[in-house]
C-alpha positions as CSV (number, residue, x, y, z in Angstrom):
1,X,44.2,133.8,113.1
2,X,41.5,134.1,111.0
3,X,38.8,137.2,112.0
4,X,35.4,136.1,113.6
5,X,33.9,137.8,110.4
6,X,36.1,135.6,108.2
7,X,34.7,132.7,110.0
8,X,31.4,133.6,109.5
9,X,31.3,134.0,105.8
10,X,33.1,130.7,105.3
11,X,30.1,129.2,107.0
12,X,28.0,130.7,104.7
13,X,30.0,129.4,101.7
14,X,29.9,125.7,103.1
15,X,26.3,125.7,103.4
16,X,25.7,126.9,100.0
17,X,28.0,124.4,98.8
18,X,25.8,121.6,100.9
19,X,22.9,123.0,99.5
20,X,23.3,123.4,95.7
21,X,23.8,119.3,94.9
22,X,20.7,119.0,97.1
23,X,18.6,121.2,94.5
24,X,20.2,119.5,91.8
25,X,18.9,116.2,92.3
26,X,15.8,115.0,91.1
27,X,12.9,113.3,93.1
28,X,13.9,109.5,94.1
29,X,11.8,106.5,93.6
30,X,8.9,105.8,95.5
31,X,9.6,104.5,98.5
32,X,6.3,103.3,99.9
33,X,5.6,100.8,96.4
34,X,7.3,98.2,98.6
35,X,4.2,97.8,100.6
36,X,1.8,97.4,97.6
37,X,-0.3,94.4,96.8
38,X,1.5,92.6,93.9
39,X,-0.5,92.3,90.7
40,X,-1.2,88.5,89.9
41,X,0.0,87.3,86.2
42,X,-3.4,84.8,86.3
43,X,-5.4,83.2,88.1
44,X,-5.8,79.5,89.0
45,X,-9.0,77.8,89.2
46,X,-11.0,78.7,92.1
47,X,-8.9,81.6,92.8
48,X,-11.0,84.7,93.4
49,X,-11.3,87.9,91.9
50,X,-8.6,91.0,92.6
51,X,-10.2,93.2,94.3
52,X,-9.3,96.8,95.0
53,X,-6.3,97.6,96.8
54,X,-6.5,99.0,99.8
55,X,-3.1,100.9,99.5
56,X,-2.3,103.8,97.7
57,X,0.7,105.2,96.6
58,X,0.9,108.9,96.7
59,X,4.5,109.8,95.7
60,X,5.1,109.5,91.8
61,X,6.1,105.7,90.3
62,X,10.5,105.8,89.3
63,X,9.1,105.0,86.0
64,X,7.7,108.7,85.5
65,X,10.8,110.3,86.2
66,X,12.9,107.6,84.5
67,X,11.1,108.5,81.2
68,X,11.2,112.1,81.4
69,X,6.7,112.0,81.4
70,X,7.0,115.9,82.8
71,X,8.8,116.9,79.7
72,X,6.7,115.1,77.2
73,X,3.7,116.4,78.6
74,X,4.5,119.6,77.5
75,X,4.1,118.2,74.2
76,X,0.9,115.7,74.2
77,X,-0.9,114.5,76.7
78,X,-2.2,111.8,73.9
79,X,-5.6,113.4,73.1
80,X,-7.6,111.8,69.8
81,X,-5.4,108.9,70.3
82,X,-7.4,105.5,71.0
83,X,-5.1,102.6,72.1
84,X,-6.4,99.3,72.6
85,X,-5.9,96.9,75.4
86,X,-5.9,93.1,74.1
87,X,-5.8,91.9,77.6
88,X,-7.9,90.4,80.7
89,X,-10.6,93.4,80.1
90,X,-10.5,96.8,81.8
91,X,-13.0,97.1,84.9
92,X,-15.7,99.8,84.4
93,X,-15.1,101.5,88.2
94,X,-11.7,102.9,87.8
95,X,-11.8,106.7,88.4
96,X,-8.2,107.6,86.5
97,X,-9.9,106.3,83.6
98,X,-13.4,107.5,84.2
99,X,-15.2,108.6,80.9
100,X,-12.4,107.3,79.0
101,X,-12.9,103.4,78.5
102,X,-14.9,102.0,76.2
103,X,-15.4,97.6,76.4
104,X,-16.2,95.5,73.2
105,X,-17.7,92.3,74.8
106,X,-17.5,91.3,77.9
107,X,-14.4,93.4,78.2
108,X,-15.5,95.6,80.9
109,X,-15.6,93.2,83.5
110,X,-11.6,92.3,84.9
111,X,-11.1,89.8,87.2
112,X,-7.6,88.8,86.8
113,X,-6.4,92.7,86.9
114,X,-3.9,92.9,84.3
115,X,-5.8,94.6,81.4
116,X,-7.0,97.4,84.3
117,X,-3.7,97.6,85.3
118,X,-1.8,98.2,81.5
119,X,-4.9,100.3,81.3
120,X,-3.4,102.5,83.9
121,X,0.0,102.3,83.0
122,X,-1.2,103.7,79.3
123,X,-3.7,106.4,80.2
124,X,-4.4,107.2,84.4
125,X,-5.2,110.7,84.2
126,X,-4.0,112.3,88.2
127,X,-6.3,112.0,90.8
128,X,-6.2,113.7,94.4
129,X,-3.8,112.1,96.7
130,X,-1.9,110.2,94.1
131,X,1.1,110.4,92.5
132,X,0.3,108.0,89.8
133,X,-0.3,109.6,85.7
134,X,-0.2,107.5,82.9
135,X,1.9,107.7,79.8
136,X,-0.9,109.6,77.8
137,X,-3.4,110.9,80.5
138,X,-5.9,111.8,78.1
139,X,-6.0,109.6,75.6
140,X,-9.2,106.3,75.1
141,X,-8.9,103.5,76.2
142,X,-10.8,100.3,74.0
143,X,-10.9,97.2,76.1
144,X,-10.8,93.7,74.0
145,X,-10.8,90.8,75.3
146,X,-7.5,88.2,74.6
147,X,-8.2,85.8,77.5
148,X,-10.9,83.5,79.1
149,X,-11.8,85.0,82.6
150,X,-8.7,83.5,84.8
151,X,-6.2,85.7,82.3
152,X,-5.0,82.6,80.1
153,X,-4.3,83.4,76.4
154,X,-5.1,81.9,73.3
155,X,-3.6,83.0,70.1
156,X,-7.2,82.2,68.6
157,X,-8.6,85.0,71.1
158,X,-5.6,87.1,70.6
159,X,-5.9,87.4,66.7
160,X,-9.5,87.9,67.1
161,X,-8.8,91.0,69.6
162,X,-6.1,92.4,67.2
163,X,-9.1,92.5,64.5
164,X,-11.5,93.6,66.4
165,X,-9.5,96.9,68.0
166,X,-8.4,97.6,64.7
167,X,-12.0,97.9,63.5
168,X,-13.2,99.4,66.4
169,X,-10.3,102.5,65.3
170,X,-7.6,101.9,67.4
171,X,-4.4,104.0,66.5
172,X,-2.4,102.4,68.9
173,X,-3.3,98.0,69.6
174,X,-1.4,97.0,72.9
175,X,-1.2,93.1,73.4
176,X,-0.2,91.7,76.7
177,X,0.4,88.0,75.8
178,X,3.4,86.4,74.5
179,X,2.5,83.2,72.8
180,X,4.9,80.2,71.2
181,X,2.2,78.9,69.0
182,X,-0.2,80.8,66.4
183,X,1.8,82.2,64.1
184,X,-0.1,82.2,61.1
185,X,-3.0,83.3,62.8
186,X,-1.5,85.9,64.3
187,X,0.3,87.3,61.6
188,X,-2.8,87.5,59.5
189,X,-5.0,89.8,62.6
190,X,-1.5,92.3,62.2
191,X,-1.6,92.0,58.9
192,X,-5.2,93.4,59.0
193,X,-3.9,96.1,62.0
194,X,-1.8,97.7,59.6
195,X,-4.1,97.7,57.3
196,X,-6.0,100.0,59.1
197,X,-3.0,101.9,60.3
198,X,-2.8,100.9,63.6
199,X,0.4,100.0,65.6
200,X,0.3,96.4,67.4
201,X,2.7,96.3,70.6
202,X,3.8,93.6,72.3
203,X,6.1,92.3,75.4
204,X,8.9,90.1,73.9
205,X,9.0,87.9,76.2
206,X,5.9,86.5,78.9
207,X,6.1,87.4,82.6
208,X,5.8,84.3,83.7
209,X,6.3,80.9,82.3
210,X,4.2,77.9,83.4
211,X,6.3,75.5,85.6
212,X,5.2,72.7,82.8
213,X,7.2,74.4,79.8
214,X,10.4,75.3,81.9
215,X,13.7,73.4,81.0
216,X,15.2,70.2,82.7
217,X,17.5,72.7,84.6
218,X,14.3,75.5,85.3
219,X,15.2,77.5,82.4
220,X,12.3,79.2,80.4
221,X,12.3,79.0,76.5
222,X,13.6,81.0,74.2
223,X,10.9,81.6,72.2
224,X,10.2,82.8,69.7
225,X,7.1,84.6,71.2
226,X,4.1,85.9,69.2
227,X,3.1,88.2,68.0
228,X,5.9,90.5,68.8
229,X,8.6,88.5,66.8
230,X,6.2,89.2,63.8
231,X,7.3,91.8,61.5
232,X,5.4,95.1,61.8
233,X,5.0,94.4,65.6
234,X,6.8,96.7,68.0
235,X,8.6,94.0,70.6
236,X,9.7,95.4,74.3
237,X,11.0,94.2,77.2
238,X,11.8,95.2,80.4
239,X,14.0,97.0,82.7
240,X,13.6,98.4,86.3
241,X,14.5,100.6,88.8
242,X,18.5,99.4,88.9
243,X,18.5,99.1,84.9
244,X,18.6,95.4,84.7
245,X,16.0,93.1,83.2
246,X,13.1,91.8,86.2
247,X,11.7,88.6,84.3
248,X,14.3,85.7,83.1
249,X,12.5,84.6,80.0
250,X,14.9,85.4,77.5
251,X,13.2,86.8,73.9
252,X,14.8,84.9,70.9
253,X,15.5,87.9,69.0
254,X,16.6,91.1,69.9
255,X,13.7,93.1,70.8
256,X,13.3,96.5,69.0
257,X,12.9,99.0,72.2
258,X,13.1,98.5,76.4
259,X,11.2,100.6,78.9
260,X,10.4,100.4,82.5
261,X,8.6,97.2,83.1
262,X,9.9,96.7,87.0
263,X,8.3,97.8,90.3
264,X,5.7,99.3,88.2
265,X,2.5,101.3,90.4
266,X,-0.9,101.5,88.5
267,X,-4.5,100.7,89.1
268,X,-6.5,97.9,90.0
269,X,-9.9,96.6,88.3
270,X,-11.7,99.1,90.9
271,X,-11.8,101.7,93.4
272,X,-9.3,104.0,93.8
273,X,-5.8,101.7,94.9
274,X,-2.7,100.7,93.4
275,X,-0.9,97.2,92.8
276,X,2.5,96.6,92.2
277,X,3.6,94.5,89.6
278,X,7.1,93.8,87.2
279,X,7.2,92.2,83.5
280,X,7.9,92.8,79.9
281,X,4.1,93.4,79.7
282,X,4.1,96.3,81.9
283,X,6.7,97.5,79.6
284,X,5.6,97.2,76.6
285,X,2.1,99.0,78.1
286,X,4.9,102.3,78.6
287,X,5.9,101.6,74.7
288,X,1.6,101.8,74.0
289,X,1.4,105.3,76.2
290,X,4.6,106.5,74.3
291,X,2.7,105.7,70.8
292,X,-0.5,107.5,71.8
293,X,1.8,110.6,72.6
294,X,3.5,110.7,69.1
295,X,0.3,109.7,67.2
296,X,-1.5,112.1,69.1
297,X,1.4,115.3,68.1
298,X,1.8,114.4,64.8
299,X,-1.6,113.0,63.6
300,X,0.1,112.4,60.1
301,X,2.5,110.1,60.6
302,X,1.3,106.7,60.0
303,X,1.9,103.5,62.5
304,X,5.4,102.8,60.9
305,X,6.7,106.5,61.1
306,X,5.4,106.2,64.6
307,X,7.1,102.9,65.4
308,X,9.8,104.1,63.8
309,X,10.1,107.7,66.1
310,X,9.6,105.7,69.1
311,X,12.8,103.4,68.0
312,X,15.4,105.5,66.1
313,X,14.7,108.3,68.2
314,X,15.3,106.3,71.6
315,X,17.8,106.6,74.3
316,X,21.1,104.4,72.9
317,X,21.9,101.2,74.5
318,X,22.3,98.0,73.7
319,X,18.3,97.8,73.1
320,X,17.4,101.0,72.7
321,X,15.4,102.4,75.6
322,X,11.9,104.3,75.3
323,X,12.1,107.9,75.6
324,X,9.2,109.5,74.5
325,X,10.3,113.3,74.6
326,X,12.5,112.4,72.3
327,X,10.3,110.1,70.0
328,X,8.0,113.3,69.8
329,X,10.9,116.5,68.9
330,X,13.6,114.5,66.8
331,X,13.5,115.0,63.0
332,X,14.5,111.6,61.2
333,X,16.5,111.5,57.7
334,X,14.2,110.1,55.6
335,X,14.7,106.3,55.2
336,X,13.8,104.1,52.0
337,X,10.3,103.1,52.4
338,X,10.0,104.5,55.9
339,X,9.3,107.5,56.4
340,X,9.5,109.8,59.6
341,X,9.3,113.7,60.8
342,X,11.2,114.5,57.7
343,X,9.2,112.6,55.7
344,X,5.8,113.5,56.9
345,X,6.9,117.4,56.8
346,X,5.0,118.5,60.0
347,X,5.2,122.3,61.4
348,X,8.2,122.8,63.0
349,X,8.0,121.3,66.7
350,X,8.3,123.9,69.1
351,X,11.2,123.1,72.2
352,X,9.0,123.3,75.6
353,X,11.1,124.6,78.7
354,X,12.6,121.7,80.6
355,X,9.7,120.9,83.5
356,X,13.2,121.4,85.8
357,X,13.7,124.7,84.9
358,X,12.4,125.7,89.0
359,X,14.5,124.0,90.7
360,X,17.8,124.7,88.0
361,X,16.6,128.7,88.4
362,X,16.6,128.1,92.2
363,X,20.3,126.7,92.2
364,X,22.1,129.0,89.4
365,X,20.2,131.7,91.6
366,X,22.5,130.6,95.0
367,X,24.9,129.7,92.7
368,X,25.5,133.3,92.0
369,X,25.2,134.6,95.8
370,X,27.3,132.0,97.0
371,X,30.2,133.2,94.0
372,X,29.4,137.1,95.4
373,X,30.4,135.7,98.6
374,X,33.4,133.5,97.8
375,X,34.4,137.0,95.9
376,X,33.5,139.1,99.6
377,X,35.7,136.6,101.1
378,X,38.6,136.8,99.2
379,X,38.4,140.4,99.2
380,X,38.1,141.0,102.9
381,X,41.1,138.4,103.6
382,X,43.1,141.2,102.0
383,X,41.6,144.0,103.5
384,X,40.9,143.5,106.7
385,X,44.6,142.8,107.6
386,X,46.0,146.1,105.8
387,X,43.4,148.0,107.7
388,X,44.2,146.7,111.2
389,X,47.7,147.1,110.6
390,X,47.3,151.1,109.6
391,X,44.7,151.4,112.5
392,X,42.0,152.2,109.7
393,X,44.0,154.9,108.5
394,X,43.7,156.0,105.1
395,X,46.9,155.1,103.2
396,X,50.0,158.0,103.1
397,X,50.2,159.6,99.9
């Protein structure tokens, strides 16, 4: 029969074996995004404003951890960066983006919600009592208009934002609409984007499609959409919380890069509340944060080189997913016409400590007592016997 001792010191081992997965695990999801207001796509006539959310949520969004944002904060937190939001406006009373925004137009008044919301996807900086933080925390935020006041687009208004953020100095120009007409028009405002070295973004594929251009069967379109199936144009989509695509309107291409677009927390047009909301638009706003990031740590690479980081340098899949840590530290082979870290010959990008170094310390730390312990174990199973049975006698010589 096994000493009392023994007994002891096996319990010790089983509860640093029950302990060490718990410090390996990360943070889960929040929880308590369930029982956020969801984020309309537009409103219909007579529909009133969105008003601020009464809800908060306090525990970081999945989409933080899911794209590594403590890491690449080590890196750039997007300052210097502009990035445009083509969108429903960005409302002047948000306090994560307080000091920061900066409307051409009527663009500082947002009464669908969508533009505040991207808004705060791309650049919340923390507040008290919330666990929300944007992609690039500290970078500006232009607001252009690209839809009348119930959030409909136009690809007339669209274009026209697309020139305007690119002469207001945009780095980075998010769009939130996907459009099947307006090609030419739209291809001429990127056209003039690049021009001015500025990256347009895009969601491949709408949120929502009006009930009038679904299929006999329901289906939505296929597109294409514009502008992201324009060449020069970043195109995202979507994925969520289990990895799978929210929104069924299939892209008619494959688009160049996926992030989180589902059960996304940000801001509303005012006060201090979050919505909830899901679409490729809300991805592609991750994919605008991400750009602000890389533009803002290497501030020579021009919009291709960053479009191209943000793509080669992505997490492999079958669209390649956003990872922005990665977009930031890998170095490129140069490519024909394209250039990238190599090709822009920056200094030397300096590897930040993993932001889970605590807990990993914390658990190679018990690691190592519970293997001194294990060892203690082994050693007094032999012991203790041989010394019983010589009634702690020292050994005959």
């Amino acid at each position: 029969m096994p000493s009392r001792l023994t007994l002891r010191l096996l319990a010790v081992v089983t509860a640093c074996v029950a302990v060490l997965p718990v410090l390996s695990v990360p943070a889960l999801a929040d929880q308590e995004a369930i029982t956020l207001p969801p984020l309309p796509v537009r409103l219909g006539e007579g529909q009133p404003c969105t008003q601020a959310s009464a809800k908060t949520a306090t525990a970081a969004p999945w989409s933080g951890q899911a794209l590594g944002l403590a890491r690449a904060h080590q890196l750039s937190l997007g300052e210097g960066v502009t990035v445009a939001v083509v969108d429903t406006g960005v409302g002047s009373g948000i306090p994560a983006l307080s000091g920061r925004v900066t409307a051409l137009g009527g663009a500082d008044a947002d009464c669908p919600g969508h533009g505040s919301f991207v808004a705060g996807l791309i650049a919340a900086a923390p507040q008290k009592g919330s666990g929300l933080v944007g992609l690039a925390p500290q970078a500006r935020v232009l607001a252009v208009s690209g839809t009348d006041d119930r959030g409909a687009p136009s690809a007339q208004r669209v274009a026209q934002g697309i020139r305007d953020a690119a002469e207001g100095g945009a780095g980075v120009i998010y769009v939130g609409a996907a459009l099947r007409s307006g090609r030419a028009e739209l291809a001429s405002a990127v056209d003039y984007a690049a021009g001015k070295d500025a990256l347009v973004i895009a969601p491949a594929a709408p949120d929502a499609v009006p009930r009038e251009e679904l299929g006999p069967d329901g289906e939505p379109p296929r597109g294409p959409y514009w502008p992201a199936a324009l060449p020069g144009v970043l195109s995202v989509v979507d994925f969520g919380p289990d990895g799978a695509r929210q929104q069924k309107a299939p892209p008619a291409y494959q688009p160049d890069i996926e992030a989180p677009g589902g059960s996304m927390v940000s801001v509303g047009p005012r006060g201090t509340g979050h919505y909830i909301g899901s679409g490729a638009s809300l991805a592609a706003a991750c994919a605008a944060g991400a750009a602000a990031l890389v533009r803002a740590h290497h501030p020579e690479m021009s919009a291709e080189q960053t479009s191209r980081q943000l793509t080669e340098a992505s997490y492999p899949s079958d669209t390649p997913r956003l990872d922005p840590y990665a977009a930031m530290s890998t170095v490129l082979p140069a490519a024909h016409g394209r250039g990238g870290l190599e090709a822009a010959k920056p200094p030397a990008a300096r590897m930040a400590a993993s932001a889970d170094s605590g807990p990993r310390a914390w658990g190679f730390g018990i690691a190592g007592v519970c293997l001194a312990v294990v060892l203690l174990v082994g050693a007094a199973g032999v012991v203790i016997p041989r010394g019983r049975s010589r009634g702690w006698l020292p050994p005959e010589r």
